[in-house]
C-alpha positions as CSV (number, residue, x, y, z in Angstrom):
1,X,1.1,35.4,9.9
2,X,2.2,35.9,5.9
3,X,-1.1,38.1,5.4
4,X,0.5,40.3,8.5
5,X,3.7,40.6,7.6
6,X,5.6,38.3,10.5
7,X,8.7,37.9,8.5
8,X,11.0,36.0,11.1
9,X,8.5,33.6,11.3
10,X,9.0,32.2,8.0
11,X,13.2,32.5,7.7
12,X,14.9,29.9,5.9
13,X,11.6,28.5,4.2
14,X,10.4,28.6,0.8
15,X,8.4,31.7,0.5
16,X,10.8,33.8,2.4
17,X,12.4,35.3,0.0
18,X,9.1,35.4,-2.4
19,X,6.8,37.7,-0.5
20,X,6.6,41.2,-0.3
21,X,6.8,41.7,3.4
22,X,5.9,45.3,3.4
23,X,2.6,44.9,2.5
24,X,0.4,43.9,5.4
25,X,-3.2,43.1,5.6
26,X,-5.8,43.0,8.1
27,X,-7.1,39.2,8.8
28,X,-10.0,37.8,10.4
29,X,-9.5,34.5,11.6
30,X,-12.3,32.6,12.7
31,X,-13.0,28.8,13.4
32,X,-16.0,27.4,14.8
33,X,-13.6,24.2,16.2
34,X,-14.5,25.0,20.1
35,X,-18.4,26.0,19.7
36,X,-21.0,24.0,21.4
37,X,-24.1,25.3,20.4
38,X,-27.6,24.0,20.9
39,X,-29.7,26.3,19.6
40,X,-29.8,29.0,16.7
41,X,-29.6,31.5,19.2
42,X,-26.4,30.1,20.5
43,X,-25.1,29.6,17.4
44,X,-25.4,33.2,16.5
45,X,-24.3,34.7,19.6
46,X,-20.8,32.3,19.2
47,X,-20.4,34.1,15.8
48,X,-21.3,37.8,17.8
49,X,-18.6,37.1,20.2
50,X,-16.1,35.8,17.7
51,X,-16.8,39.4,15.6
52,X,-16.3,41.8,18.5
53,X,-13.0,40.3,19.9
54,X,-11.8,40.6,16.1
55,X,-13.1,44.1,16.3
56,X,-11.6,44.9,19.6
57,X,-8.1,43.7,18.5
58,X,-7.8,46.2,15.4
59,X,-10.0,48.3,17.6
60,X,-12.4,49.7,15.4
61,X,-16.3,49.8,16.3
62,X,-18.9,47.5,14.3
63,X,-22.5,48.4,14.4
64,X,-25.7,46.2,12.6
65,X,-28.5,44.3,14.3
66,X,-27.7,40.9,13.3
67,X,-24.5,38.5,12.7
68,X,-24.4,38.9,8.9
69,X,-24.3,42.8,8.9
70,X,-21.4,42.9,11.9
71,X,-19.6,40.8,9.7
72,X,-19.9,43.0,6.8
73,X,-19.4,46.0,8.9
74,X,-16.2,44.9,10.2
75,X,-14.7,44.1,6.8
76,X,-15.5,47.3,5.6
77,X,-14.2,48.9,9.1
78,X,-11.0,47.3,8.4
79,X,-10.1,47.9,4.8
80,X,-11.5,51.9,5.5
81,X,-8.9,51.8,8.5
82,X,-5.7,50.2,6.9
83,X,-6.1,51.0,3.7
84,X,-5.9,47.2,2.5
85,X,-8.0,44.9,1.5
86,X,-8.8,42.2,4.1
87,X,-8.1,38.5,4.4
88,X,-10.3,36.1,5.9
89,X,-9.5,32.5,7.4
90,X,-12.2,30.3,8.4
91,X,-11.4,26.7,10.1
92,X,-14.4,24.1,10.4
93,X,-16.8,26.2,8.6
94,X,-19.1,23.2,8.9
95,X,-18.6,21.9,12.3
96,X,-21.9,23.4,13.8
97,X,-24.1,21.2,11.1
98,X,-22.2,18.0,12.0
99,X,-22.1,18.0,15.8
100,X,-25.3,18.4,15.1
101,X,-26.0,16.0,11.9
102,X,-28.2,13.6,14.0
103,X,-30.7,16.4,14.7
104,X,-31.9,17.2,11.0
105,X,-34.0,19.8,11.8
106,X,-31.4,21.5,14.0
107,X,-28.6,20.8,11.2
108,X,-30.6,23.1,9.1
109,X,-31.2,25.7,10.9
110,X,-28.0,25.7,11.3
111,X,-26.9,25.6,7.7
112,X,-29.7,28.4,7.1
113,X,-27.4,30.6,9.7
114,X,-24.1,29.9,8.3
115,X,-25.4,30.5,4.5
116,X,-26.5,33.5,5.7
117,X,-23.2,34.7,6.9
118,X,-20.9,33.4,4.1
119,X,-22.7,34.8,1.7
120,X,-21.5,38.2,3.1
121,X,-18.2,37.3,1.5
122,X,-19.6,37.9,-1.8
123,X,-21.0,41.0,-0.9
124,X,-17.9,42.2,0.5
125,X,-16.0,41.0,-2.6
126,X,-14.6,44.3,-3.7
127,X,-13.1,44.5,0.1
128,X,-11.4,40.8,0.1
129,X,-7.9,40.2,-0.8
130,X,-7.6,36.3,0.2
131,X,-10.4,33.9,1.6
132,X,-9.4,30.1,3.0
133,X,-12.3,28.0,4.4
134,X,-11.6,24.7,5.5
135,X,-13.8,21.8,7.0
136,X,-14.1,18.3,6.6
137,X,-17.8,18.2,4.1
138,X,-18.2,19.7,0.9
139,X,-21.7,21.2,0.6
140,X,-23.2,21.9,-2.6
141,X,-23.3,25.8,-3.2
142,X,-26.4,25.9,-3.6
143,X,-27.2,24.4,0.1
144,X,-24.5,26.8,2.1
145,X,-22.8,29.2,-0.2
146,X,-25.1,30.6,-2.7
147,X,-24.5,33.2,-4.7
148,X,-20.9,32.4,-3.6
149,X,-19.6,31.6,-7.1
150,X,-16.1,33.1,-6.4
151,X,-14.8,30.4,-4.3
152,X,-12.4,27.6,-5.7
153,X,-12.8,23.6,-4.7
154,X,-8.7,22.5,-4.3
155,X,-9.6,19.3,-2.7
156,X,-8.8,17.1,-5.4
157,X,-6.4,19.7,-7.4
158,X,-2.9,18.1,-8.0
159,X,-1.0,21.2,-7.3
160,X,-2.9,21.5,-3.9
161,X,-2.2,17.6,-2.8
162,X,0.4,17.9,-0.7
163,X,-0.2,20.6,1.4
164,X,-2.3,18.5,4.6
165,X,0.3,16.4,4.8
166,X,4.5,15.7,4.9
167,X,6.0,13.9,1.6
168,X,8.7,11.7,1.6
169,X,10.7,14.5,0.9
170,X,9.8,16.4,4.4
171,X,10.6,13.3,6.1
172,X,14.2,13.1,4.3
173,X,14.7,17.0,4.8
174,X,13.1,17.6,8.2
175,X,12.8,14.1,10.1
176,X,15.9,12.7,9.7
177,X,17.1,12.2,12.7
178,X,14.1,11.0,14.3
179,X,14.1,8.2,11.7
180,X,17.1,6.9,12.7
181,X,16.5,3.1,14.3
182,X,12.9,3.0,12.7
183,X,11.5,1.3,10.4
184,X,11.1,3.3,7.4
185,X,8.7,1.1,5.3
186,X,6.7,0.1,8.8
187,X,5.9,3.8,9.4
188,X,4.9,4.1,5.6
189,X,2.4,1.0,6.0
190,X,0.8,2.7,9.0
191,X,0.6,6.6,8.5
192,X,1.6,7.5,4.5
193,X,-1.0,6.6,1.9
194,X,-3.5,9.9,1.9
195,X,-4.0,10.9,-1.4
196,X,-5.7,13.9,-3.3
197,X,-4.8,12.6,-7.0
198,X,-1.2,13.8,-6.4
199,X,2.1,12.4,-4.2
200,X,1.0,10.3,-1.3
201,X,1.6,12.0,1.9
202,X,1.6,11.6,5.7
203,X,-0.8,12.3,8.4
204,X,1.2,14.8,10.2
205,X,-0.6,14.1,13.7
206,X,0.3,10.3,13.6
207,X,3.7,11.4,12.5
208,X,4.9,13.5,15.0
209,X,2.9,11.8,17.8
210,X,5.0,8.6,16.9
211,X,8.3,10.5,16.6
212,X,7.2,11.3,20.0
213,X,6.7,7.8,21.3
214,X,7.9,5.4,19.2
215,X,5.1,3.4,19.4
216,X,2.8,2.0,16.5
217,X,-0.6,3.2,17.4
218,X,-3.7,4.9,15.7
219,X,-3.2,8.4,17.2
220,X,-5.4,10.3,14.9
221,X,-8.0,7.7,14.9
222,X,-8.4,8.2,18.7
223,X,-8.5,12.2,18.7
224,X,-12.8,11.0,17.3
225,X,-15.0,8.4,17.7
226,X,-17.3,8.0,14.3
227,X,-20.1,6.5,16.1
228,X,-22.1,8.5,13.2
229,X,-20.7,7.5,10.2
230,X,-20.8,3.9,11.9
231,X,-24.6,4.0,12.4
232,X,-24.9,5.3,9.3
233,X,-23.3,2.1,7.4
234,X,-25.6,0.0,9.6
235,X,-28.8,2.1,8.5
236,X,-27.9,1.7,4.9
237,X,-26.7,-1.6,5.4
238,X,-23.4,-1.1,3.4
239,X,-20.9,-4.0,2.6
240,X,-18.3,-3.4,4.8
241,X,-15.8,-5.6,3.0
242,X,-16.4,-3.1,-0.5
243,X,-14.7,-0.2,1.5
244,X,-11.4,-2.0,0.1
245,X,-12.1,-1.2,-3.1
246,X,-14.7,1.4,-4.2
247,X,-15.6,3.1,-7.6
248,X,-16.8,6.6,-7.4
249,X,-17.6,9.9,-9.6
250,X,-17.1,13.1,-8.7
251,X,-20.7,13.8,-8.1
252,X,-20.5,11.0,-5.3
253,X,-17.5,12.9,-4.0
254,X,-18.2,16.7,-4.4
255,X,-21.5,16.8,-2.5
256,X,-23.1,16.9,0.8
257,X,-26.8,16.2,1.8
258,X,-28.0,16.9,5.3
259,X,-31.2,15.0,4.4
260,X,-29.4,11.7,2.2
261,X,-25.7,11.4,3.0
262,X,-23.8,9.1,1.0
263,X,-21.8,6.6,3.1
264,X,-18.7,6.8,0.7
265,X,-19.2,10.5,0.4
266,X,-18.9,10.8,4.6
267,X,-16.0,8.2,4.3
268,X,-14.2,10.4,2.0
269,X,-14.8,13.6,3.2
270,X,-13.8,12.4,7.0
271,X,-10.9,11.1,6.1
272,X,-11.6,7.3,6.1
273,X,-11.1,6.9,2.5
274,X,-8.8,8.2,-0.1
275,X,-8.2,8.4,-3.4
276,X,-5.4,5.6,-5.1
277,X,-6.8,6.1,-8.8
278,X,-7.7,7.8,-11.2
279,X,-9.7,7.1,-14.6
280,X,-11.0,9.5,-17.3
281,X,-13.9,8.5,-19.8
282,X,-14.6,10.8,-22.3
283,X,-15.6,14.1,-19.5
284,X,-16.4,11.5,-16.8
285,X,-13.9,10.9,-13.9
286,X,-14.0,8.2,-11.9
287,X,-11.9,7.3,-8.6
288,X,-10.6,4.5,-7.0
289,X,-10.7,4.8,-3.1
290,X,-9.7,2.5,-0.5
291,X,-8.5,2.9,2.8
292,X,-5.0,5.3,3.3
293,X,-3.1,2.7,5.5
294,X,-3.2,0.4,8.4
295,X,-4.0,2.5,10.8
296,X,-7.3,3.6,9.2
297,X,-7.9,0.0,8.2
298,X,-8.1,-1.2,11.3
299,X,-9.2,1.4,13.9
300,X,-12.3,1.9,11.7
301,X,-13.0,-1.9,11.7
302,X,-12.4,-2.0,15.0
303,X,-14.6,0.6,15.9
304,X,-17.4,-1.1,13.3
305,X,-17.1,-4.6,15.8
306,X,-17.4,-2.1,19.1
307,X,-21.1,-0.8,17.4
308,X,-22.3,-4.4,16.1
309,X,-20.7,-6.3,19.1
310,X,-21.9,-6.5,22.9
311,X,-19.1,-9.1,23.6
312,X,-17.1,-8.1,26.3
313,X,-14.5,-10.0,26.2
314,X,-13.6,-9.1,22.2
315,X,-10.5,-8.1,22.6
316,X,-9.7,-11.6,23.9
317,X,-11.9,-13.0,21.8
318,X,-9.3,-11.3,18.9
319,X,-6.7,-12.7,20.2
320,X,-7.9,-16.0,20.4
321,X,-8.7,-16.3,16.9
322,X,-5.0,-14.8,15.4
323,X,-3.6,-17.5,17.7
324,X,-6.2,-20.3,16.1
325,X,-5.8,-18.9,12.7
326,X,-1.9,-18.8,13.0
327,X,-2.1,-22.7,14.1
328,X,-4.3,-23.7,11.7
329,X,-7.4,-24.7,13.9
330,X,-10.2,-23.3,11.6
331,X,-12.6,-25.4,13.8
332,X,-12.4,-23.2,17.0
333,X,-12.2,-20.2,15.2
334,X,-15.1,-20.5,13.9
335,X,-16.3,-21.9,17.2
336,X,-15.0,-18.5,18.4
337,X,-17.1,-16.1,15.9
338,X,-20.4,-18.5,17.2
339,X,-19.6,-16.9,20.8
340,X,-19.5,-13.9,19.1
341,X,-22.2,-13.9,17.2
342,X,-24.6,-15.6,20.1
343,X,-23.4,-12.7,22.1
344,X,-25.6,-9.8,20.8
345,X,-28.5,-9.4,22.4
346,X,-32.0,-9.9,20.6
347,X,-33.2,-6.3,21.3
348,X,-30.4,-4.9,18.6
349,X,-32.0,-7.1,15.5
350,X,-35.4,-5.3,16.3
351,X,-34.9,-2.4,14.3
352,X,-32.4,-3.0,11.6
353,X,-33.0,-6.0,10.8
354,X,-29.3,-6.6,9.8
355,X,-29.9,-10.5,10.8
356,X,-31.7,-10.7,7.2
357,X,-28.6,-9.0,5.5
358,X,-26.2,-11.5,4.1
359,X,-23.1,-8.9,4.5
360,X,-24.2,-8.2,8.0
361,X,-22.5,-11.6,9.0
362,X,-19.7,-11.5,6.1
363,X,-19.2,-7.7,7.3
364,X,-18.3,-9.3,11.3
365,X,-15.7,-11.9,9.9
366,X,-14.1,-9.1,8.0
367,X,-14.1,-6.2,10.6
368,X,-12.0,-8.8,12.6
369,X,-9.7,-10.2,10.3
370,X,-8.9,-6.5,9.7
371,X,-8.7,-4.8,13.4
372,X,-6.3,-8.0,13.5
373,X,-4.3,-6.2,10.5
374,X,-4.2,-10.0,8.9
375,X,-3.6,-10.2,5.1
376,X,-7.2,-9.8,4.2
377,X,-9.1,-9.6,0.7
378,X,-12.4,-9.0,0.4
379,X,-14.1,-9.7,-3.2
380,X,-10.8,-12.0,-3.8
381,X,-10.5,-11.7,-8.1
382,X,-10.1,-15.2,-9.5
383,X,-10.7,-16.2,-13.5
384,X,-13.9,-18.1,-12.7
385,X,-15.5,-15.3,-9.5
386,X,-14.9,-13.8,-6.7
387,X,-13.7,-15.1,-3.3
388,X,-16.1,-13.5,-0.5
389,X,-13.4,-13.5,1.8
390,X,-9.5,-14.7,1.4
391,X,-7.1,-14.5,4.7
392,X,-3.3,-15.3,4.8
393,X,-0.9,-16.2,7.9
394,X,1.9,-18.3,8.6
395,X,1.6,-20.9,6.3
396,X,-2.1,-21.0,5.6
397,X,-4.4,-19.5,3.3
398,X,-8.2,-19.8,4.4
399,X,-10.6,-19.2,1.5
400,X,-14.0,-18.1,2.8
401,X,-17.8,-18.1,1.3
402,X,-20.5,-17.1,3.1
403,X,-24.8,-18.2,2.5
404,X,-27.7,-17.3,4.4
405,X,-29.8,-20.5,4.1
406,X,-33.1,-18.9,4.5
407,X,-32.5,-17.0,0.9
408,X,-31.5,-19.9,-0.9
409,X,-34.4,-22.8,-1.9
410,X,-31.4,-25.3,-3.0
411,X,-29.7,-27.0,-0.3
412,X,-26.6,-26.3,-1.6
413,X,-23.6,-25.6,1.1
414,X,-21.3,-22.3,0.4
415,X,-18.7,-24.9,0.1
416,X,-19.7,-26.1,-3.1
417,X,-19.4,-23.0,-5.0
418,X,-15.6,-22.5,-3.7
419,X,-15.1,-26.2,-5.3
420,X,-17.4,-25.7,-8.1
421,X,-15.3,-22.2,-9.2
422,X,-12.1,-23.9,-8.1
423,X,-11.1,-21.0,-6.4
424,X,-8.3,-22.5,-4.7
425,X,-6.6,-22.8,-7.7
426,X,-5.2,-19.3,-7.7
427,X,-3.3,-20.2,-4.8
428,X,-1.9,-23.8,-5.6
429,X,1.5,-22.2,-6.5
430,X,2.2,-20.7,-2.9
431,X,2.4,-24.2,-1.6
432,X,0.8,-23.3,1.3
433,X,-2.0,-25.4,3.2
434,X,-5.0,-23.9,1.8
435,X,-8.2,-24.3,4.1
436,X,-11.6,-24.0,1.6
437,X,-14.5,-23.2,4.4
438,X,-17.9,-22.4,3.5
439,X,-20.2,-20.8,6.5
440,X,-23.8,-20.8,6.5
441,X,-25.7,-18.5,7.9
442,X,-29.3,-18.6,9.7
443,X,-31.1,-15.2,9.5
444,X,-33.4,-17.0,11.9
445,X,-31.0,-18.1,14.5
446,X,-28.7,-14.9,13.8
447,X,-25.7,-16.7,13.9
448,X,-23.6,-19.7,11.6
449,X,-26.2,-22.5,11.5
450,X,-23.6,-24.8,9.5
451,X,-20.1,-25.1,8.1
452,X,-17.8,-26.9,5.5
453,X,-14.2,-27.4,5.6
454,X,-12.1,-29.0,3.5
455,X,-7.8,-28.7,3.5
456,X,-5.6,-29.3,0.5
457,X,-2.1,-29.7,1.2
């Protein structure tokens, strides 16, 4: 709408009285948001399609045998026709490769297509005025876009952070009055926290959903499922617990393999994970990521008990443990994550062997401490270690170490190493009843084989 010139629209905003509204441009908007193809043949007849309707609507006739030369054709059609220099917007430029990221093969044939028509926007460089692609994976140039040296990454550019999402600012200018009987700071802990090394913003979906409702729920979250990226932490048996606190580069961050994705790279790039820090060292950059806010927190671990869990009674299963945990009963809750545990059926262990994979079980206990949206901390800090697992509530604090027996030749219980470390001891001040409770796991039996409590008042 600014390319062409639609003034009105834009009255009483920022760039209204910046742009020169006389100059108009021809734009080709295309996203690739509603295409289901299933074949390369599909594929290229959606991008056909999309073409001719653009050519239709500035009615001018585009000729060439395949995609790529239409889509050359009609950028030269329309800068020889209006006598400007065209502007192209393209939304989901990757979505064909991901619906399609289980099928390898197919995800690169696919990524052969689309390489093939991007790199028509170099060609047609001396035609171009603006070019936008957006999508939710970052694929190295040299995999989709080569030869397209002219494009510029603002994913993780300061000046660029704030434009997905509303600031506190918009919420003060603009939002006002829905805000009014809220809770300010609640709404921050659930939907603010997204950050591209610049101000923290808002997910405007949740946002306005909520403004609708007035309900505290994971609206974004439920527009997707990421049964992917979920299978994918299981293949690669990643720590759930470490997505609380991870250390990347900018290699880690910048790049995306078809054939070996990264699990924090999908995390990022999907929105799961975001950036709370930044270091420098010397020309390396490093970034802290954790989770935005609660809402991603626990949707996704939600979502990670729904693929390792058969149980169908979780939910009440959930409930049953905040209620035991609130009391104090450590005893059935642990009782409770046996059900659990005894619950999934045989036939899942047979290929991935998670059973064998000490943060397999360590990964459960988390994923439901965390749907719960309990004060949780995995990797708890201390002066003499690190706590596996620390939970507050009410007036309890339940300090957690985990051990698969069949990996140990000692017959030492994960209790001792909790007493051994003193680990309690960071938490003597809050004069709280701390419970210390070691779990031991059986890779064998695939579930706790034994457990150690002990309370200190």
């Amino acid at each position: 709408c600014l390319f062409e010139g639609k003034k009105h629209l834009f009255e009483n905003l920022f760039i209204y009285d910046k742009w020169n509204w006389n100059q108009q441009y021809p734009v080709i908007r295309i996203s690739f948001g509603l295409q289901k193809s299933e074949n390369a043949s599909q594929l290229k007849e959606f991008i056909l399609n999309l073409l001719n309707k653009i050519a239709e609507q500035y009615q001018v006739s585009i000729t060439g045998k395949y995609y790529y030369e239409q889509f050359f054709n009609l950028i030269v059609k329309l800068n020889q026709k209006h006598k400007q220099k065209v502007v192209i917007l393209i939304d989901e430029y990757d979505k064909p490769i991901l619906d399609n990221i289980e099928n390898i093969e197919l995800a690169k044939n696919f990524r052969e297509i689309l390489k093939g028509f991007y790199q028509i926007i170099k060609d047609a460089d001396e035609y171009l005025k603006f070019v936008l692609l957006t999508g939710v994976t970052k694929f190295s140039k040299v995999s989709i876009f080569s030869g397209l040296n002219n494009l510029y990454d603002i994913t993780v550019n300061e000046k660029y952070s704030a434009i997905c999402g509303y600031t506190e600012n918009d919420l003060d200018t603009f939002f006002s009055h829905y805000l009014k009987n809220t809770d300010r700071n609640e709404i921050k802990k659930w939907y603010n926290g997204y950050s591209w090394t610049g101000e923290n913003v808002y997910n405007p979906f949740d946002l306005l959903h909520f403004f609708k409702e007035q309900k505290f729920k994971s609206y974004w979250f439920q527009t997707g499922t990421p049964t992917f990226l979920i299978k994918l932490l299981a293949d690669k048996k990643f720590y759930i617990p470490n997505i609380e606190n991870i250390i990347a580069n900018e290699n880690i961050l910048s790049t995306f393999d078809i054939s070996n994705i990264h699990p924090v790279a999908l995390l990022f790039q999907t929105g799961y994970l975001t950036i709370k820090e930044t270091n420098t060292y010397g020309n390396i950059i490093e970034y802290n990521l954790s989770y935005p806010n609660l809402e991603v927190k626990t949707a996704l671990n939600d979502f990670v008990l729904e693929y390792y869990l058969s149980e169908k009674n979780k939910e009440n299963t959930k409930v049953n443990i905040y209620k035991l945990l609130y009391s104090g009963n450590i005893k059935e809750v642990i009782s409770q994550f046996q059900s659990l545990f005894a619950g999934i059926p045989y036939q899942w262990y047979i290929n991935n062997h998670l059973n064998e994979y000490e943060g397999y079980f360590a990964s459960i206990f988390y994923s439901v401490f965390q749907s719960l949206g309990l004060d949780c901390v995995a990797e708890d800090i201390t002066n003499t270690g690190r706590i596996d697992l620390t939970v507050k509530i009410n007036n309890y604090i339940y300090i957690f170490e985990f051990k698969i027996i069949e990996h140990f030749s000692d017959n030492k219980k994960a209790i001792e190493q909790i007493q051994e470390k003193k680990y309690y001891e960071k938490y003597l001040s809050e004069n709280k009843t701390i419970f210390l409770v070691g779990i031991d796991f059986s890779k064998n039996q695939r579930n706790i084989k034994d457990y150690q409590i002990k309370t200190l008042d």
